[in-house]
C-alpha positions in Angstrom: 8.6 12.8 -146.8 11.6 11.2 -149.1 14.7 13.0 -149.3 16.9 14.2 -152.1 19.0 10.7 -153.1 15.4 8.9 -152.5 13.3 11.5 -155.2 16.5 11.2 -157.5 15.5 7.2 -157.7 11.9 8.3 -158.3 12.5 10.4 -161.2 15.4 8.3 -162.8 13.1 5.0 -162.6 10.0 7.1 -164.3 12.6 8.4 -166.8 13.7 5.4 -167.8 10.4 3.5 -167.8 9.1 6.4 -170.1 12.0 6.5 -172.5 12.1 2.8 -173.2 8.1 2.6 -173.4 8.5 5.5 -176.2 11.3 3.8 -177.8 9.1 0.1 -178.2 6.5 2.0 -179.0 6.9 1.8 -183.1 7.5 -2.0 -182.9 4.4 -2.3 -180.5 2.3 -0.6 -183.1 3.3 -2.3 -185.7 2.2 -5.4 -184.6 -1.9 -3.6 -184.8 -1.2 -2.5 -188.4 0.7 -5.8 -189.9 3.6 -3.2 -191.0 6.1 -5.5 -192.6 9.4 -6.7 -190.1 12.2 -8.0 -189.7 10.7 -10.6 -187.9 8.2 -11.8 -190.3 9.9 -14.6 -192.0 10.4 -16.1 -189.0 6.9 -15.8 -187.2 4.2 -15.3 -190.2 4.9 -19.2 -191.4 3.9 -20.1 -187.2 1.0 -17.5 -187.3 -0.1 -18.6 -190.1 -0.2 -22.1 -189.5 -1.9 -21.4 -186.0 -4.7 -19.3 -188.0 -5.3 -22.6 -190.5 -5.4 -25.1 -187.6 -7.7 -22.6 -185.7 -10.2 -22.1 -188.8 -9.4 -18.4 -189.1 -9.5 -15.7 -191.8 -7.1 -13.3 -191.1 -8.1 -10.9 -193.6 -12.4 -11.1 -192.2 -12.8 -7.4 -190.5 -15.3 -8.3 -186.7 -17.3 -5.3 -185.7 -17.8 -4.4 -181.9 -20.0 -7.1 -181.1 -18.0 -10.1 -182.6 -14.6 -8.6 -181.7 -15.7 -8.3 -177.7 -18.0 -12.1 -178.1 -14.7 -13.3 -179.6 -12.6 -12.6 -176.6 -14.6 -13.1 -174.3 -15.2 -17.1 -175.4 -11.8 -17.5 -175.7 -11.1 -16.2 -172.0 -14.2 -18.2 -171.0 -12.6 -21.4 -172.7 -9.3 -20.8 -170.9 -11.4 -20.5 -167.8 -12.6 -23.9 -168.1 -9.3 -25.2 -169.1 -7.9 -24.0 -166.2 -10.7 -25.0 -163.8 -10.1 -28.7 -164.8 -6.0 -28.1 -164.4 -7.0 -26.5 -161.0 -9.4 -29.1 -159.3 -8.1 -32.3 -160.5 -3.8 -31.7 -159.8 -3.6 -34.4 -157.5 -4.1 -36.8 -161.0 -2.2 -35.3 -163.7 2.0 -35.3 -164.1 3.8 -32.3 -162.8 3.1 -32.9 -159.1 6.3 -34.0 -157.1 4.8 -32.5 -154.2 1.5 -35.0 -154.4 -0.6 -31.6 -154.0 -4.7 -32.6 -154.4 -6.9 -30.7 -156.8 -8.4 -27.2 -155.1 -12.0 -26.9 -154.1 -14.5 -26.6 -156.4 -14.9 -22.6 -155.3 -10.9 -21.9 -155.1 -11.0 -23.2 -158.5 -13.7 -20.7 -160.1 -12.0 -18.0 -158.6 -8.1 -18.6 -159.2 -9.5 -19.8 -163.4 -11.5 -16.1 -163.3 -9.2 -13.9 -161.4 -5.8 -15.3 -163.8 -8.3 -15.0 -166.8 -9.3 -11.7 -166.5 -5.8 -10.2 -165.6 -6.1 -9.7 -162.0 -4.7 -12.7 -160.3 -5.9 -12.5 -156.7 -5.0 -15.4 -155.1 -7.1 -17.1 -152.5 -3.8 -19.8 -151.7 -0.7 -20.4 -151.4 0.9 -21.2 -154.8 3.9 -23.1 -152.8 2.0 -25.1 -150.6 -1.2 -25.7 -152.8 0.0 -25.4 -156.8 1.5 -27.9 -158.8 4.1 -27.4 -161.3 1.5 -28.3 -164.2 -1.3 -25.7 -162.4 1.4 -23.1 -162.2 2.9 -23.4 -165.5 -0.4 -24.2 -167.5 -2.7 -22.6 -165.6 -1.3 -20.0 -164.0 1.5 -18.9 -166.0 -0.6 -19.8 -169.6 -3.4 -17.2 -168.3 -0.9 -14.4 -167.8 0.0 -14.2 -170.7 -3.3 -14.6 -172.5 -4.8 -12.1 -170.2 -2.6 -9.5 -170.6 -2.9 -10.2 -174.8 -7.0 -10.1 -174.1 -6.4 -6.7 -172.9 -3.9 -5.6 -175.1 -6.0 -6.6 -178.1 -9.1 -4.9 -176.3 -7.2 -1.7 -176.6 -6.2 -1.6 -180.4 -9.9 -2.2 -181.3 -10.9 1.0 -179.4 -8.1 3.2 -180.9 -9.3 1.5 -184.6 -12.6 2.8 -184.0 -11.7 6.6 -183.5 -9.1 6.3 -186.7 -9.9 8.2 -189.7 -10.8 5.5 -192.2 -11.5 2.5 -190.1 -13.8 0.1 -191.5 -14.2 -2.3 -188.5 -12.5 -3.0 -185.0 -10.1 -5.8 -186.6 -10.1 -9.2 -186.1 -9.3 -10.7 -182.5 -7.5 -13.4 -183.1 -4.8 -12.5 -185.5 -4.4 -9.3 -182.6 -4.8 -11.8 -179.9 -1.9 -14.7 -182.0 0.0 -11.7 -182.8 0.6 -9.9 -179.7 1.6 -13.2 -178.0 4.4 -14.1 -180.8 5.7 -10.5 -181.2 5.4 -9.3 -177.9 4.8 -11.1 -175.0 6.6 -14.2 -175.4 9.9 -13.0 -176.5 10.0 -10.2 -174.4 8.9 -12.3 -171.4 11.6 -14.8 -172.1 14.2 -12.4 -172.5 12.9 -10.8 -168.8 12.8 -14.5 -167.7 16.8 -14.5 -168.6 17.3 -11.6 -166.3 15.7 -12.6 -163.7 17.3 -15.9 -163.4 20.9 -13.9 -163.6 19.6 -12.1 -160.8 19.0 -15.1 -158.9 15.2 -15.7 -159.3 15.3 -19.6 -159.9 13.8 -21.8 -163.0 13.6 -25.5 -162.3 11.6 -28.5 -162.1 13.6 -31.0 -160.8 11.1 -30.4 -157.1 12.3 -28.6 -153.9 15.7 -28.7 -152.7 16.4 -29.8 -149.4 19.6 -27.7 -147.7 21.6 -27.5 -144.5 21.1 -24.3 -142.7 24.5 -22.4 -141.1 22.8 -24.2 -138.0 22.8 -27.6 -138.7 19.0 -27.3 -139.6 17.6 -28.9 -142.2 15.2 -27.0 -144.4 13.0 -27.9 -147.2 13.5 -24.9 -150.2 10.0 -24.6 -152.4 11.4 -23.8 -156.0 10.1 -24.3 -159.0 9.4 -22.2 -162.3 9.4 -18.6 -160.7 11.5 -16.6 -163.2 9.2 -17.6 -166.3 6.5 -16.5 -164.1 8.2 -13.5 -162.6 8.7 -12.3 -166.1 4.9 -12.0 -167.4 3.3 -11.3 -164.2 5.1 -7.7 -164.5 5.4 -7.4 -167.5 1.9 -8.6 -168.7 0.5 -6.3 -165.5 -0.4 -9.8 -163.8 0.9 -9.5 -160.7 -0.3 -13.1 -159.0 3.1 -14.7 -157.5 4.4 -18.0 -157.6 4.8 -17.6 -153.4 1.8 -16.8 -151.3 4.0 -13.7 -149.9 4.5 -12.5 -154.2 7.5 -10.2 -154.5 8.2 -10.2 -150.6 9.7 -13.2 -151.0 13.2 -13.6 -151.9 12.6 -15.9 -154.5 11.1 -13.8 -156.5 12.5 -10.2 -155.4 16.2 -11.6 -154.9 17.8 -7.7 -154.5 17.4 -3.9 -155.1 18.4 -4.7 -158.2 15.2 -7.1 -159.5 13.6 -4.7 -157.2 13.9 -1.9 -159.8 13.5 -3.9 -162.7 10.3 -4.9 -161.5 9.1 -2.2 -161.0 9.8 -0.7 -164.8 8.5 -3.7 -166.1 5.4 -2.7 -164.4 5.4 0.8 -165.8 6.6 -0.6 -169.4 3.6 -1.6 -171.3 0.7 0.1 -170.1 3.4 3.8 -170.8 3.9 2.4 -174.5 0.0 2.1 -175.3 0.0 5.5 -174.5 2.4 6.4 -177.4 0.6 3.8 -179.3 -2.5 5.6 -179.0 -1.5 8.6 -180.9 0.2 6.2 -183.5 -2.4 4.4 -184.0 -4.7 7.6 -184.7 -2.1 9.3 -186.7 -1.7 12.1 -184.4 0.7 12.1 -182.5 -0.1 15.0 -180.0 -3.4 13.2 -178.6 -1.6 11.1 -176.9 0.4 14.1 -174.9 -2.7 14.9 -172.8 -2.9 11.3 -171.7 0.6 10.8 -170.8 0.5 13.8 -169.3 -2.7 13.0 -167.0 -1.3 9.6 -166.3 1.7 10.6 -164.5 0.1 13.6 -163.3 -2.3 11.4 -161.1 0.8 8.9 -160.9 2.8 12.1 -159.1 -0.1 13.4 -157.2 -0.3 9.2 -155.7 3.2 8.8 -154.6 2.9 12.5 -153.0 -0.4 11.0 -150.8 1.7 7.9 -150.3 5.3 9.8 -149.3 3.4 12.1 -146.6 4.3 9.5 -143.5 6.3 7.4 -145.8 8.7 6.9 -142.7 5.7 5.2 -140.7 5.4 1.8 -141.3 4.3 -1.0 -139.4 6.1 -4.6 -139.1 6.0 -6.7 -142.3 8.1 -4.7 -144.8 11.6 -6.7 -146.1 14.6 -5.3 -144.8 16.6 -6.1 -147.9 13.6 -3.6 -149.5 13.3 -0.9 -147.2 10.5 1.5 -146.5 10.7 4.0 -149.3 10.9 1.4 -152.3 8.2 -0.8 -150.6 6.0 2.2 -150.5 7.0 3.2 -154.2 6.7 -0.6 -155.4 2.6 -0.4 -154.1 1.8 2.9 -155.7 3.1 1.4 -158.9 1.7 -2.0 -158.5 -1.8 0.0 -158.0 -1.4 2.6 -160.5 -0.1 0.2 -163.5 -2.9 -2.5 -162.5 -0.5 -5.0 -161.4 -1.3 -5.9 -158.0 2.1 -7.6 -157.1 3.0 -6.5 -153.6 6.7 -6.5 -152.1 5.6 -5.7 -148.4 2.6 -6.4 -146.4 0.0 -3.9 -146.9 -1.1 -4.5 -143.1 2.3 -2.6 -142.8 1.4 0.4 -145.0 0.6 3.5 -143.3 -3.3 4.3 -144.3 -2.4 7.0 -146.5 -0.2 4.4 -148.8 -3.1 2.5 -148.6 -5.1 5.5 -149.7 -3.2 6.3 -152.3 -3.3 2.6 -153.3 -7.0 2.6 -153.8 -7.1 6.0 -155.9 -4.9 4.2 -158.4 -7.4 1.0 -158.7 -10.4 3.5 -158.5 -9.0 5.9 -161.3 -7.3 2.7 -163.6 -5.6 4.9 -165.7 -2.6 6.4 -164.1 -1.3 4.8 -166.2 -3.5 1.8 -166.2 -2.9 -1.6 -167.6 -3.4 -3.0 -171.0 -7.1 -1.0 -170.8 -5.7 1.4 -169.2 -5.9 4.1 -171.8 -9.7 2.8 -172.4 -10.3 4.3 -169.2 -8.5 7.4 -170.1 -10.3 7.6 -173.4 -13.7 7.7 -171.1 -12.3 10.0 -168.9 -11.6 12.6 -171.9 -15.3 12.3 -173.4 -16.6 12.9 -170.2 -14.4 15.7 -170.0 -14.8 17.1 -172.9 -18.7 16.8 -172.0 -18.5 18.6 -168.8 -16.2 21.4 -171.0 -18.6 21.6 -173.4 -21.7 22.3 -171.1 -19.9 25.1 -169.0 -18.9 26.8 -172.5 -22.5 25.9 -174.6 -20.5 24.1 -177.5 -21.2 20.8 -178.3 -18.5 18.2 -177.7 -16.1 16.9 -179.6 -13.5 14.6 -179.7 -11.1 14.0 -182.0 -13.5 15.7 -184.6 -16.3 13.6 -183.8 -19.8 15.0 -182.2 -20.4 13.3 -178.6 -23.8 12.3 -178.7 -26.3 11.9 -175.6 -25.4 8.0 -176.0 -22.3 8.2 -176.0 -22.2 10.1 -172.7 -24.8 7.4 -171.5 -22.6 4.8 -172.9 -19.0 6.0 -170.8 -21.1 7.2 -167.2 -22.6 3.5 -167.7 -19.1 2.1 -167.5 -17.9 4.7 -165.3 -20.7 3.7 -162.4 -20.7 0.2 -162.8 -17.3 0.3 -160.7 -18.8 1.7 -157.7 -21.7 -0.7 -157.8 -19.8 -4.1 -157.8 -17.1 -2.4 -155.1 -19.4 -1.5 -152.6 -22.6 -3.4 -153.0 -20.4 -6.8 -151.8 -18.8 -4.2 -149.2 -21.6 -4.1 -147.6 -23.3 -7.7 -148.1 -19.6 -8.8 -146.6 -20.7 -7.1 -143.5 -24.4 -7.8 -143.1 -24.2 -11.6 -144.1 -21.0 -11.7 -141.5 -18.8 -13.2 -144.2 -16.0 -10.1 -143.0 -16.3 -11.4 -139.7 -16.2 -14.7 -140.4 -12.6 -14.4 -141.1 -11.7 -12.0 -138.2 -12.6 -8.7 -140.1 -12.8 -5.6 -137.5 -15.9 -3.4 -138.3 -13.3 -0.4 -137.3 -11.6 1.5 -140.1 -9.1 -0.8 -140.8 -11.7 -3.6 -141.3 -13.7 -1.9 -143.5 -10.6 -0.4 -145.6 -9.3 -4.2 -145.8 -12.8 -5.1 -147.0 -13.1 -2.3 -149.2 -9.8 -2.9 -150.7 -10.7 -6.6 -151.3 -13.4 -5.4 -153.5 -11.9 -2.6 -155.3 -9.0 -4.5 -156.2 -11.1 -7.3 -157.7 -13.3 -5.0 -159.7 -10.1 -2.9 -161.0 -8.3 -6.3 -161.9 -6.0 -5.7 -159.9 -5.3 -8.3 -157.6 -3.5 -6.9 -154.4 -5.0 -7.3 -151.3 -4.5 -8.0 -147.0 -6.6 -11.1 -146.6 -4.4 -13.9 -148.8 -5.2 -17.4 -147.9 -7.3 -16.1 -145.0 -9.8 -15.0 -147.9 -10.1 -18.8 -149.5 -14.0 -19.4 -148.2 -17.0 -19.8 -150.3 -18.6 -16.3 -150.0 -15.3 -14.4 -150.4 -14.2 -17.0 -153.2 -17.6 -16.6 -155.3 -18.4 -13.2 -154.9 -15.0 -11.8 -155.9 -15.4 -14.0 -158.9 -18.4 -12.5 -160.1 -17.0 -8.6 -159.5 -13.9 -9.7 -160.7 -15.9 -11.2 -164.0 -18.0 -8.0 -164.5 -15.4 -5.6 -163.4 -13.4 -6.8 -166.3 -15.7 -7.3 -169.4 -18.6 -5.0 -168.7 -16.6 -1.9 -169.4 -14.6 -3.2 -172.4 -17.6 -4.2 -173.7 -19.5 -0.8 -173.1 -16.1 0.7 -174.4 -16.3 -0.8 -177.3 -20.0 -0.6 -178.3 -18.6 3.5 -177.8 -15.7 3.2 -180.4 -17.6 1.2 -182.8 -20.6 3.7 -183.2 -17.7 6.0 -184.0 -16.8 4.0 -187.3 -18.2 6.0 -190.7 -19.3 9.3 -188.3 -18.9 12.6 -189.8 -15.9 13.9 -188.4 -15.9 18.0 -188.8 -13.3 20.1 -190.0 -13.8 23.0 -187.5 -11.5 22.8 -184.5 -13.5 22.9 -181.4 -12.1 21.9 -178.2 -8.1 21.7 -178.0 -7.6 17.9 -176.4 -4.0 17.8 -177.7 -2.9 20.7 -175.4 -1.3 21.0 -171.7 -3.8 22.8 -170.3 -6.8 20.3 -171.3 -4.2 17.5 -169.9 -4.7 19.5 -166.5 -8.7 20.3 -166.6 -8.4 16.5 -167.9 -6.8 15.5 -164.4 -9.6 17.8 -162.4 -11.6 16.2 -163.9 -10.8 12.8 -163.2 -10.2 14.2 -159.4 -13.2 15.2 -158.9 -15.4 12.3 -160.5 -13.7 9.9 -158.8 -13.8 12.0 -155.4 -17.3 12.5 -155.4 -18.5 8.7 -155.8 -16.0 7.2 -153.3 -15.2 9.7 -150.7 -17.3 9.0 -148.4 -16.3 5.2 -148.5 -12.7 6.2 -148.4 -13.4 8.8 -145.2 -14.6 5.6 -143.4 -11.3 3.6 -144.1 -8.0 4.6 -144.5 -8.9 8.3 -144.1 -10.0 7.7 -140.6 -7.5 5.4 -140.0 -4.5 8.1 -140.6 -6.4 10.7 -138.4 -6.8 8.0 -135.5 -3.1 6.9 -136.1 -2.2 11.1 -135.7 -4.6 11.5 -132.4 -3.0 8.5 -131.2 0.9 9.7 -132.0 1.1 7.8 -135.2 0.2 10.6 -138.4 
């Protein structure tokens, strides 16, 4: 377990990620309603211009189905983009390390995983990525990802207002949440990092004389811009094969924190945003309060044999904030890893994979999508046990809508452990030197469940760069991100124009539906993966404890 000076750090880094997510929070929501701002005389005249060349009406209201078809061609377009930046490097400008194109397969899957926000990474971005494919490719996706899913959230909330005549319009969220939010913030991060010592450059790497005569050859490049977005945008894929192990991008403690409550930044302030958005306040309460709930009841599972850990975590880290940095990496949806996860002990790595199973503690830029499904199945489950029909938010839950959130509840399980198990039978796992003991499967496992929670973290790396493991991440990664939203939002936009009754039913604005909330949660996501999870890093801790190592 931690000690006093070490759970002082824990609560002071949550405090302060908490109280500057509620204090952005107003600007943040502003952006979803067009309030008027100091910043519109500068940015409107550039919105506006970027709406005219792009053919758009700003004022045209898209319901559910043209809101989620007009994301999801725009992130299919950026794919494409990014697959032609990707497989033909070795010819375009940007390249003083003559790097050639990737392979046709590396390329789907880096263009999909950056796309979709999870940014697993099959290579080595120092040895395999030019400038051009990591500014325009990789960097450019980060921050249109992170927007996608940003946007994706505001048109839920809209259709559970009071009042709401349609879901918005995408692309004036999607312009507007770049210019307000993500690009100034990420180039004010970017400014921080690089007075922390994360470098920005492009004059190619530096060459240097070690304190032993040595010559060594330094791979820099544009890290800090990167740096900046892939936390803050809930990225996570790193400029360096090793991420945020490497000093490059992790110089000190002191990036190491800020990191870390860039993570948490975002994906806290939806939360507030959420009961903004509605106009009540108080809904968003049970939410924050489950979040960080199942956030607490993580680092607990991960803090157990917190002390045990394997070779592979930075010194100039330590133990206890490497252990810290994964459950928030996992919990926020991030994926960026400070440490080797070889090096976890299994019940980090457990507590890892309960953050990308749950996605909502507290999530990403969906993250409180997948809260919002929790609560109507909750509020389902209540209303069974008690014979009242349930509500939320003053709104009936129909029998579709319950079919509508169990649909993009169980799709999860099906695209993790489906290719689980083809991995093994087709002897793709042990193609690459997968183990069929516990820790096999759990790295296996975890390679699947952090692709279909866009998550991105994982053990295999480069090792992971072959056609099967390439393609079929892909495709779970591909599903794993738009079927939900899409099943999401089909949910909130059959909630437009409902009767909404003026008899209070079930309470969801109160402490103790935040905890039946979090049982809830527990025990859905307990009862589908279990099983799966007894097999991996379960077993592994009580093989480690037999053998001396619990």
């Amino acid at each position: 377990m931690i000690d006093a000076a070490q759970g002082f750090s824990v609560i002071l880094i949550l405090g302060v990620s908490v109280a500057i997510s509620w204090l952005i929070s107003p600007y943040v929501t502003g952006i979803f309603t067009r309030a008027p701002s100091r910043v519109d005389r500068l940015l409107n005249p550039v919105e506006n211009l970027i709406y005219r060349l792009a053919g758009v009406e700003p004022t045209h209201g898209m319901g559910w189905k043209e809101y989620f078809l007009s994301g999801l061609l725009v992130n299919i377009l950026q794919m494409a983009v990014a697959f032609v930046i990707l497989s033909s490097q070795g010819m375009l400008p940007l390249n003083p390390q003559s790097f050639p194109g990737l392979n046709w397969d590396l390329s789907i899957h880096t263009a999909v995983s950056f796309a979709t926000n999870t940014n697993l990474q099959h290579y080595t971005g120092e040895t395999m990525l030019s400038y051009l494919s990591q500014m325009a490719a990789v960097q450019f996706l980060q921050f249109t990802s992170a927007a996608t899913g940003i946007c994706m959230f505001a048109a839920i909330v809209r259709g559970f207002t009071v009042g709401s005549k349609d879901m918005g319009n995408f692309y004036v969220d999607f312009v507007r949440t770049l210019t307000r939010l993500l690009i100034p913030l990420g180039f004010v991060v970017a400014l921080i990092l690089v007075w922390l010592g994360v470098p920005q450059t492009l004059s190619g790497h530096v060459m240097v004389v070690t304190v032993e005569g040595a010559t060594q050859k330094l791979p820099v490049g544009p890290v800090a811009s990167l740096v900046s977005i892939m936390q803050l945008g809930n990225n996570g894929g790193g400029y360096y094969g090793a991420n945020a192990a490497h000093p490059f991008m992790n110089p000190n403690p002191q990036s190491n924190i800020l990191e870390m409550v860039l993570m948490l930044l975002l994906p806290t302030s939806l939360i507030f945003v959420f009961g903004e958005l509605l106009g009540k306040k108080r809904e968003a309460r049970p939410i924050l309060i489950g979040a960080y709930t199942l956030f607490g009841i993580n680092l607990f599972i991960a803090f157990i044999n917190a002390t045990h850990l394997g070779p592979g975590i930075e010194t100039r880290i330590g133990g206890f904030f490497s252990t810290f940095w994964t459950v928030v990496s996992t919990s926020a949806t991030t994926g960026s890893v400070n440490a080797q996860l070889a090096a976890m002990h299994p019940l980090a790595i457990l507590s890892a994979l309960l953050g990308m199973l749950i996605q909502a503690a507290p999530g990403s830029g969906v993250g409180v999508m997948y809260m919002v499904m929790y609560v109507v199945i909750t509020v389902f489950i209540v209303g069974l046990m008690s014979g009242r029909t349930p509500e939320y938010l003053g709104i009936k839950i129909t029998g579709r809508d319950v079919r509508l959130v169990m649909l993009a509840f169980l799709i999860h399980p099906a695209i993790i452990l489906i290719p689980t198990i083809v991995a093994y039978a087709s002897g793709a796992a042990a193609a690459i030197g997968v183990g069929s003991d516990s820790l096999g499967f759990t790295q296996v496992l975890y390679e699947y469940t952090t692709s279909a929670a866009n998550n991105g973290s994982d053990f295999f790396g480069a090792s992971a760069n072959t056609v099967f493991f390439n393609i079929s991440t892909a495709i779970v990664i591909f599903l794993g991100r738009y079927a939900p939203i899409g099943l999401m939002l089909a949910l909130s936009g059959s909630m437009i124009g409902r009767k909404r009754g003026t008899v209070v039913g079930l309470k969801t604005d109160s402490i103790s539906f935040s905890m039946v909330l979090v049982g809830s949660i527990i025990i859905v996501v307990a009862l589908t993966f279990f099983p799966f999870l007894a097999l991996g890093p379960i077993l592994s801790f009580f093989q480690g404890y037999v053998n001396g190592l619990g």
